[in-house]
C-alpha positions as CSV (number, residue, x, y, z in Angstrom):
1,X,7.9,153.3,-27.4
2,X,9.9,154.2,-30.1
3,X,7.7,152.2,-33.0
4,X,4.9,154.3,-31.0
5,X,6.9,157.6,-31.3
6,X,7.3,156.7,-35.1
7,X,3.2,155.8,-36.0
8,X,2.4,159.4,-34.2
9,X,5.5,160.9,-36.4
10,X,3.4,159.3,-39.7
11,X,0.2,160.1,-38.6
12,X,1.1,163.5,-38.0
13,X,3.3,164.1,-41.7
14,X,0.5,162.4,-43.6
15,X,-2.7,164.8,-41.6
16,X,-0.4,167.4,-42.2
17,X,-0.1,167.0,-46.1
18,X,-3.6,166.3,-46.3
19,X,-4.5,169.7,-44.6
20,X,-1.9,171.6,-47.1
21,X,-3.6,169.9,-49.7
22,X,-6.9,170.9,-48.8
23,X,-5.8,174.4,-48.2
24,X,-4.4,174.3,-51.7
25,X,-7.4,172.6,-53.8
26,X,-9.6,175.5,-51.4
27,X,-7.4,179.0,-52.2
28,X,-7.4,177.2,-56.1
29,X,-11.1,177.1,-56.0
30,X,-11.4,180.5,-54.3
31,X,-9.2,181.3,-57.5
32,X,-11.2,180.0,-59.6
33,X,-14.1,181.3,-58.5
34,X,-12.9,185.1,-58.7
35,X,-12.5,184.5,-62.4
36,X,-14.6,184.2,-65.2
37,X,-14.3,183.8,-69.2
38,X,-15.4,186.6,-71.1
39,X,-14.8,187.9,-74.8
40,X,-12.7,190.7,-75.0
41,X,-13.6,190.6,-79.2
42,X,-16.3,188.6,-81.2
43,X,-18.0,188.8,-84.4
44,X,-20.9,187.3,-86.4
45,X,-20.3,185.0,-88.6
46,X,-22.0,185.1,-92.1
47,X,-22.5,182.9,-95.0
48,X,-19.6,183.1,-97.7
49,X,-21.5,185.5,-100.4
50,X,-23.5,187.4,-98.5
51,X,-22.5,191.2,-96.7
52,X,-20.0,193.6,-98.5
53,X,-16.7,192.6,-97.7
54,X,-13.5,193.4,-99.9
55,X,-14.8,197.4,-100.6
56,X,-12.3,199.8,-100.2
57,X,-13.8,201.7,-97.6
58,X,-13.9,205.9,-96.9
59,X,-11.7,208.2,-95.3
60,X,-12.2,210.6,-92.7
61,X,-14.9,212.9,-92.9
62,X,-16.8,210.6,-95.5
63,X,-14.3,211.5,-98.6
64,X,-13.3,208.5,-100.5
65,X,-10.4,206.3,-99.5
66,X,-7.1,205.8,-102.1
67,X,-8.1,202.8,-103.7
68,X,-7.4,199.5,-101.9
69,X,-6.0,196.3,-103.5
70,X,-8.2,193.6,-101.8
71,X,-9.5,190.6,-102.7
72,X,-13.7,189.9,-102.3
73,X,-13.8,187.3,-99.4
74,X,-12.9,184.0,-100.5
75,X,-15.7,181.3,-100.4
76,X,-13.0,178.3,-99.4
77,X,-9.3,177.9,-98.6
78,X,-6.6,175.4,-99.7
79,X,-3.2,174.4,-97.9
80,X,-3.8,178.5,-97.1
81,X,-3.0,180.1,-93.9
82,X,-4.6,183.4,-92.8
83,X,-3.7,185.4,-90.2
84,X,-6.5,187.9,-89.0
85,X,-6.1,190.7,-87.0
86,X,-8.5,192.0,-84.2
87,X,-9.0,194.3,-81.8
88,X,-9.2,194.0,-77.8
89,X,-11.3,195.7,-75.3
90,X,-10.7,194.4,-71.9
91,X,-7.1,192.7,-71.3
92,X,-6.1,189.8,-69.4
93,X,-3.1,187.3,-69.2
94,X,-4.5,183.5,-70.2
95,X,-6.6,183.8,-73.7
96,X,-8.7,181.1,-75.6
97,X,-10.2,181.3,-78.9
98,X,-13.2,180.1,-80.3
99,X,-13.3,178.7,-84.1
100,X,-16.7,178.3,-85.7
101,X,-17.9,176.4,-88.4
102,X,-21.5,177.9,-88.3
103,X,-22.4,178.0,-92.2
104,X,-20.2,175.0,-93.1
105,X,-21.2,172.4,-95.1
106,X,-18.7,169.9,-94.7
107,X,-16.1,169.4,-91.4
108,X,-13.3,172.2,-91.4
109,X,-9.8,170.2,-90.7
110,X,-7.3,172.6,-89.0
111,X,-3.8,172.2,-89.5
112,X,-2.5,174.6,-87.1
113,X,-3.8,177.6,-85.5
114,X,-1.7,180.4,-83.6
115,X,-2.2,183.1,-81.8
116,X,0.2,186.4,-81.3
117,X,0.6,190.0,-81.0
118,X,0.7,191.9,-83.8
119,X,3.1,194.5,-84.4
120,X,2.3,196.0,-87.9
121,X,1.3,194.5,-91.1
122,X,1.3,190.8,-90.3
123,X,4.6,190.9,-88.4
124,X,3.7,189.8,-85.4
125,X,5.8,191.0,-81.8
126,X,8.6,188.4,-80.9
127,X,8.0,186.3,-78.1
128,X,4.3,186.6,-78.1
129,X,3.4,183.7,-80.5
130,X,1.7,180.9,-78.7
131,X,0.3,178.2,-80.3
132,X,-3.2,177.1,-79.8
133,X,-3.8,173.5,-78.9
134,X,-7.3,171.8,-79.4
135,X,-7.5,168.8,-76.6
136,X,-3.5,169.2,-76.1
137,X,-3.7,168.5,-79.9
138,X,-2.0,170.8,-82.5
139,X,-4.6,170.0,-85.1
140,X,-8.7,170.3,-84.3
141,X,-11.6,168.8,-86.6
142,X,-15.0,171.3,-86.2
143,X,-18.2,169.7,-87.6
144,X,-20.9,171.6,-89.8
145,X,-22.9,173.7,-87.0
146,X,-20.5,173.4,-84.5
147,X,-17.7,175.4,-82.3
148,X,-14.5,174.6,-81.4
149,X,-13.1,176.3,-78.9
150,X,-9.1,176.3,-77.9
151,X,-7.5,175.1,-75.0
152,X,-6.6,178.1,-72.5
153,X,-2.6,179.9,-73.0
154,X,-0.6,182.1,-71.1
155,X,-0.5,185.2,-73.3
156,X,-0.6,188.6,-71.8
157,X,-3.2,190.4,-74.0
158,X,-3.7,194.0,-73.1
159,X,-6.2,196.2,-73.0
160,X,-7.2,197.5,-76.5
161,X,-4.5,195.8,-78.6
162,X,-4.3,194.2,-82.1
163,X,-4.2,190.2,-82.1
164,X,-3.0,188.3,-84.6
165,X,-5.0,185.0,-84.9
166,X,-3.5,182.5,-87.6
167,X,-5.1,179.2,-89.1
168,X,-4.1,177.0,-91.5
169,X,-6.1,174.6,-94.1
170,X,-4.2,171.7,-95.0
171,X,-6.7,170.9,-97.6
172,X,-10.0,172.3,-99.3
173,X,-11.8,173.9,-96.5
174,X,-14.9,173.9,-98.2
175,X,-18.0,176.7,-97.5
176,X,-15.8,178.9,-95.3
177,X,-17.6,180.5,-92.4
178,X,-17.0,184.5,-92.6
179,X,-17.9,187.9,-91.6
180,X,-17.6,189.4,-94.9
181,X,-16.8,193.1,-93.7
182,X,-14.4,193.0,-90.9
183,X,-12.9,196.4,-91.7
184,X,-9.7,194.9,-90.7
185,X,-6.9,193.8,-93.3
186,X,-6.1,189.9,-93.5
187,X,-3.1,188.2,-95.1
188,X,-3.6,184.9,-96.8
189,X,-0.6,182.8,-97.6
190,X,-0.2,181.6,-101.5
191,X,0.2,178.0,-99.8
192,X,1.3,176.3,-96.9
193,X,1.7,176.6,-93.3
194,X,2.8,180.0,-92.2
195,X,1.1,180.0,-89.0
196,X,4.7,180.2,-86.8
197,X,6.5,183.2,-89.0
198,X,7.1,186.4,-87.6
199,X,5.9,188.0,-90.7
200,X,4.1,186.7,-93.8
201,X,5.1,187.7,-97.3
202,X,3.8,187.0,-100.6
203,X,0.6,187.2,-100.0
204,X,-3.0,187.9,-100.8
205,X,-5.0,190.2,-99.0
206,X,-8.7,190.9,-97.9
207,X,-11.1,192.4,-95.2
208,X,-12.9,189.5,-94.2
209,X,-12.5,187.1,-90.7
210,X,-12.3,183.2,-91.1
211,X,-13.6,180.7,-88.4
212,X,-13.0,183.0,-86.0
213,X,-15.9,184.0,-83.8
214,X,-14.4,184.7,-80.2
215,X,-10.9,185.5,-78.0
216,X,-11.5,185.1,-74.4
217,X,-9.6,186.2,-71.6
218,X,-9.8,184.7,-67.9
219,X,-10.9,188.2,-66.5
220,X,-12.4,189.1,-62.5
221,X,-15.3,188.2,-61.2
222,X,-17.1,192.0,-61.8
223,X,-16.0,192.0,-65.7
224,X,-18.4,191.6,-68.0
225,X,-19.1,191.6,-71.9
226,X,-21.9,194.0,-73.7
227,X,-22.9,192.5,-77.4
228,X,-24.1,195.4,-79.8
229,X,-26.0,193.9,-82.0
230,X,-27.2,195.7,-85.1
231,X,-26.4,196.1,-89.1
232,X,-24.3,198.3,-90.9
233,X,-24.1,201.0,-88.5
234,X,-23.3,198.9,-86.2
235,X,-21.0,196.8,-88.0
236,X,-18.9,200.3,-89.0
237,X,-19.6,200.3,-92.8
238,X,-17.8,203.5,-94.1
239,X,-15.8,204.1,-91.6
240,X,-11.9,204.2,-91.9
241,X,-10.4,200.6,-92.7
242,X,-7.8,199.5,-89.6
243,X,-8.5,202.1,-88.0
244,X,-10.8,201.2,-85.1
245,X,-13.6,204.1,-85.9
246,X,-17.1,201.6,-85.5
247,X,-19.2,203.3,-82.5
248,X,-18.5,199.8,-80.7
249,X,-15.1,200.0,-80.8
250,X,-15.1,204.0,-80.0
251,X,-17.5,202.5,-77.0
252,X,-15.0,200.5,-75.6
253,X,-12.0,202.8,-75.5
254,X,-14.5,205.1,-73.4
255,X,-15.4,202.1,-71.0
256,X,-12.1,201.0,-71.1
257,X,-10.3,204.9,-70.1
258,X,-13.4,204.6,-67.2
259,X,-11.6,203.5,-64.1
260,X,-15.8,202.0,-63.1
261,X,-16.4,200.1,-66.4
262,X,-12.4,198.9,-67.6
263,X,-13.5,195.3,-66.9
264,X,-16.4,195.7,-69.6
265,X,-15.8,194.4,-73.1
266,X,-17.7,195.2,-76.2
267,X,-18.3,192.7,-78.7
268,X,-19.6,194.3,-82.2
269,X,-21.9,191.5,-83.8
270,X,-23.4,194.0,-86.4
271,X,-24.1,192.9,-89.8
272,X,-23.8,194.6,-92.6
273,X,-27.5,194.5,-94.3
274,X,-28.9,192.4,-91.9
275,X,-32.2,193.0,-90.7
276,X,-34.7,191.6,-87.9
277,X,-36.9,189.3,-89.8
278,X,-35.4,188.3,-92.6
279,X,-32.9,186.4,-93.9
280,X,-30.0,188.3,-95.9
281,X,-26.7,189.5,-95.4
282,X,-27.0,186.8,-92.7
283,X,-29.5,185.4,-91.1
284,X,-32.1,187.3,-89.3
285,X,-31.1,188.8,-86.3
286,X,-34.1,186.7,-84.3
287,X,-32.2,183.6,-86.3
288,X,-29.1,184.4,-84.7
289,X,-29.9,185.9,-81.7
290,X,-29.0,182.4,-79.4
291,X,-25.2,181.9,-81.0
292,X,-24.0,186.0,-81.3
293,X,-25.8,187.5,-78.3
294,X,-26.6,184.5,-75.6
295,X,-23.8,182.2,-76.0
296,X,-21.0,184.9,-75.5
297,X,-18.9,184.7,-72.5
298,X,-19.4,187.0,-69.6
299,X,-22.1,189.0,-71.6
300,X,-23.9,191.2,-69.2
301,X,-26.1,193.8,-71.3
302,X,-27.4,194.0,-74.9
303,X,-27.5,196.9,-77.3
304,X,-30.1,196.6,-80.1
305,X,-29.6,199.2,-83.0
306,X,-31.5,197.3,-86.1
307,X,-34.0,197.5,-88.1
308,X,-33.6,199.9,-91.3
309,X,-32.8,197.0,-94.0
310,X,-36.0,195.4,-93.0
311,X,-38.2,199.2,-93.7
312,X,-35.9,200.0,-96.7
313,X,-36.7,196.7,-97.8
314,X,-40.4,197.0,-97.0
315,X,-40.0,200.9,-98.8
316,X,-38.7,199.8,-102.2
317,X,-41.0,197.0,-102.8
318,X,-38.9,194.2,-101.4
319,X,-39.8,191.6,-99.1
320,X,-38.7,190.2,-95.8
321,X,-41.3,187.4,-95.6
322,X,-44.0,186.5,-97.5
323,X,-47.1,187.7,-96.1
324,X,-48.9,190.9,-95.6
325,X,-46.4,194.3,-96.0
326,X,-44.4,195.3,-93.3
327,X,-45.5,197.6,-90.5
328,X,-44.0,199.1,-87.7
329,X,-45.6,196.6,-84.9
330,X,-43.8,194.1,-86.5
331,X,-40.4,195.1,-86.0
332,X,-41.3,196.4,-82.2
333,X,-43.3,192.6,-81.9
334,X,-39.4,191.6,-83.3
335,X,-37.5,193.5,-80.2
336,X,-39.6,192.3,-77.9
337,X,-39.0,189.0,-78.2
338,X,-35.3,190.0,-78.3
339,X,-35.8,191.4,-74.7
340,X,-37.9,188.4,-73.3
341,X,-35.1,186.3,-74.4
342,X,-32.1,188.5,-73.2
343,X,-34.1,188.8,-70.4
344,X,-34.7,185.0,-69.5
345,X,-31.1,184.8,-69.5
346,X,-30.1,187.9,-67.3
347,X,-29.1,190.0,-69.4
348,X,-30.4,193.7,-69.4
349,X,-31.1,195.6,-72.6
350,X,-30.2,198.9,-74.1
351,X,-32.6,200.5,-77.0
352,X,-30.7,202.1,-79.2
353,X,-33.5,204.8,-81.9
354,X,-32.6,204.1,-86.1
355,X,-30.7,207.1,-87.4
356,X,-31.9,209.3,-90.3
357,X,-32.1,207.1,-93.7
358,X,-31.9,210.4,-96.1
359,X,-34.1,209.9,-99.0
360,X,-36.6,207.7,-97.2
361,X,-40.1,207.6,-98.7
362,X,-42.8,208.9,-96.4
363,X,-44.1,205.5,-95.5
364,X,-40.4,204.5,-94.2
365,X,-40.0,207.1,-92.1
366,X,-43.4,206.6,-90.5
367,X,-42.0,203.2,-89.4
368,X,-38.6,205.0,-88.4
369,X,-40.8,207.4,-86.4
370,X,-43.1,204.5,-85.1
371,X,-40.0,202.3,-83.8
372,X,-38.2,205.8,-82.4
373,X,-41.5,206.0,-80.3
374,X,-41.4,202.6,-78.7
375,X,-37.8,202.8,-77.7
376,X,-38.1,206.3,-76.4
377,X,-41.0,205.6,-74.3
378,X,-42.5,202.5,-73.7
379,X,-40.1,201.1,-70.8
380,X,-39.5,198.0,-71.9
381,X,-35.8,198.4,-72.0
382,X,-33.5,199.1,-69.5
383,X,-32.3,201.8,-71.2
384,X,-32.0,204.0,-74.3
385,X,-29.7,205.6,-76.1
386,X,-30.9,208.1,-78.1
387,X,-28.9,207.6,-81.6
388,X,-31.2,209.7,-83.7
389,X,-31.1,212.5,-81.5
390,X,-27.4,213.1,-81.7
391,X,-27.3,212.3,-85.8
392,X,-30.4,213.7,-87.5
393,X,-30.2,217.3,-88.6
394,X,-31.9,219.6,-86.1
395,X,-33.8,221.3,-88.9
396,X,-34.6,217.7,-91.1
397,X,-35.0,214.9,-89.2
398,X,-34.9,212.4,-92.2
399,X,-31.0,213.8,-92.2
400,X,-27.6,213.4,-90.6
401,X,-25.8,216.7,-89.2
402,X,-23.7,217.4,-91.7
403,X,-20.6,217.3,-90.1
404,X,-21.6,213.8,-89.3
405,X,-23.0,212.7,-93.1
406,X,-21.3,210.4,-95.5
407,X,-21.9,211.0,-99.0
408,X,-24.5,207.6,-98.8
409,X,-27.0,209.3,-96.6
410,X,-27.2,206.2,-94.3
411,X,-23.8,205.7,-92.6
412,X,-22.4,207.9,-90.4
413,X,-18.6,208.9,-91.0
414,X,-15.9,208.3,-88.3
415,X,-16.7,211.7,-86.8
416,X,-20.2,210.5,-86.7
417,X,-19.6,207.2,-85.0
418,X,-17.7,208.9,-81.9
419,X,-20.7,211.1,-81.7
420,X,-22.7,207.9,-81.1
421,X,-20.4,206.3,-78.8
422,X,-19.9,209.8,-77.2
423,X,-23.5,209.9,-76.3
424,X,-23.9,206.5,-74.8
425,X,-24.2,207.2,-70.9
426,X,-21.4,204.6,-68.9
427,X,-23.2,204.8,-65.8
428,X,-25.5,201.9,-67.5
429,X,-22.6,199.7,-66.9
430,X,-21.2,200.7,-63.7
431,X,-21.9,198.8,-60.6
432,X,-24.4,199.9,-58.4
433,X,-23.1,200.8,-55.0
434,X,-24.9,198.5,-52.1
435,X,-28.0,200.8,-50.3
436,X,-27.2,201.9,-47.1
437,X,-28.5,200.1,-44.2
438,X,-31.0,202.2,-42.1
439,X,-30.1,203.0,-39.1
């Protein structure tokens, strides 16, 4: 009786484990399954050479900056360390970064990579440094073509906030992937690893992100990412250096302050002179449309503002392609493919009309007009914001306001770029309440 008592004990202690262990692996995958990955930042990267990074920017209200001592993007780096700074959206409290080597010729060997909360400058806030580990390694290899991403870290990273991401080179990095104009300053050590210190010093400086392409936070099931994808306007050319001003990033301190759209990210992937369908100050935006709009994590819609390099080129004689000249159903056959492809992928599309290019010829501007047109009205987005209509001069439409003009004619100033997040409607990105059931 008493062996019996004891095999009903065991039988019982083991079904009883098994149970809590099912319950366990369950409420984990319940967990798991109210979470998702999506980019809180991102940016495109570039070929080293191309885009306009290292400039020294303008000031409020379009009026040139006091000079800045920066250096052009550097092509490679050597037993270097940079540490990059970048801005949040959405927050979260587990972060993973993704490291590209998209225009590399050769491997990139990382030595060391961390990640941190900046506090000013490159000092960094104490006790926030984590380093990033690559296949619980400290050190990561990424092939030509390739991305690397980081294994996940507890990091609380809040909402809007300036990261500090740092990697070092133990040797020649080679062609160093880029985006040329990131408006943000970066620190670059004379040598060594400095990827650990609270705050680099003698060092080099210069407006341009290496590697980088993504940080990721594990965010709720209803967040999601939108990519505005564009050029220079998008990008924030002219606009006030570490200072947040871009129309993306003014976007997502709106979403964010929205208590209906604080789970939505914005992820700026505009290029400076890039245009549709040609290759440039990157590649052309139908080039680069699978690894900066569909590969992002959690992205949800897509805002299209491009398309002015590839008329100003077409207007001074230049030349996207070779072939016939450039006409207006060319660049609307160019967004439409953008949208069947978004669209295969479930992700709805914003138009966005091309702002005032001041100075235009007459056979621009017809384009402009043309383009305008197709957004405006021809439904084949699932929605529009009107850009040109809050910009252009209600007297001159081939001109900003003036309260909104910098000195170029082409770029808005800061005041300009909250006036074109201002007008961006957020119920495009709220969710839908469910219909009611009929009674």
């Amino acid at each position: 009786m008493l062996q019996s008592l004891t095999r009903r004990w065991w039988i019982f202690a083991v079904a009883l484990q098994l149970s809590q262990f099912a319950f366990s692996q369950n409420r984990a995958a319940a967990g798991a399954a109210d979470t998702h990955w999506v980019a809180t930042w991102a940016t495109a990267e570039q070929q080293p050479g191309f885009g306009r990074g290292g400039f020294g920017g303008r000031g409020r209200g379009g009026q040139p900056a006091a000079p800045a001592v920066v250096a052009p993007p550097a092509s490679t780096l050597n037993n270097q360390t940079a540490r990059m700074i970048v801005r949040t959206s959405i927050g979260g409290s587990r972060v993973r970064v993704q490291f590209s080597n998209a225009f590399g010729t050769a491997p990139l060997d990382m030595g060391a990579a961390h990640i941190a909360i900046r506090s000013k400058d490159s000092a960094i806030v104490a006790g926030s440094d984590r380093p990033l580990l690559f296949n619980g390694k400290a050190s990561g290899r990424i092939l030509p073509g390739a991305v690397l991403i980081s294994d996940p870290v507890d990091l609380v990273i809040p909402k809007l906030s300036d990261v500090a991401i740092s990697v070092y080179v133990p040797g020649d990095s080679g062609v160093a992937s880029q985006h040329s104009q990131a408006l943000h300053t970066t620190y670059i050590s004379k040598e060594g690893d400095t990827t650990g210190q609270p705050e680099m010093t003698d060092v080099t400086t210069t407006r341009a992100w290496y590697w980088i392409s993504s940080v990721d936070v594990l965010a709720p099931a209803d967040a999601g990412a939108i990519v505005a994808f564009g050029d220079s306007i998008t990008d924030g050319t002219t606009s006030t250096v570490d200072a947040n001003r871009s129309w993306p990033s003014l976007l997502s301190e709106r979403l964010v302050a929205n208590p209906a759209t604080a789970n939505i990210s914005v992820l700026n992937m505009g290029i400076a002179g890039n245009q549709i369908l040609g290759d440039g100050a990157g590649v052309a935006a139908l080039a680069r449309f699978d690894r900066d709009v569909l590969s992002q994590p959690g992205v949800k819609w897509l805002m299209i503002l491009e398309g002015i390099n590839d008329m100003n080129l077409a207007g001074r004689g230049g030349a996207t392609a070779t072939g016939p000249p450039l006409t207006a159903d060319d660049l609307i056959g160019g967004m439409k493919q953008m949208i069947e492809r978004a669209h295969t992928h479930g992700i709805k599309v914003i138009g966005c009309t091309l702002t005032p290019f001041g100075g235009a010829s007459d056979g621009v501007e017809a384009m402009r007009q043309a383009v305008n047109m197709f957004i405006r009205t021809s439904s084949a987005f699932d929605g529009v914001v009107d850009f040109d209509k809050v910009i252009r001069d209600p007297n001159d439409q081939r001109q900003f306001i003036k309260e909104y003009n910098n000195t170029d004619r082409l770029h808005p100033n800061d005041a300009g770029y909250k006036a074109m997040a201002d007008a961006v409607d957020l119920s495009m990105f709220a969710p839908k309440p469910a219909p009611r059931a009929r009674r």
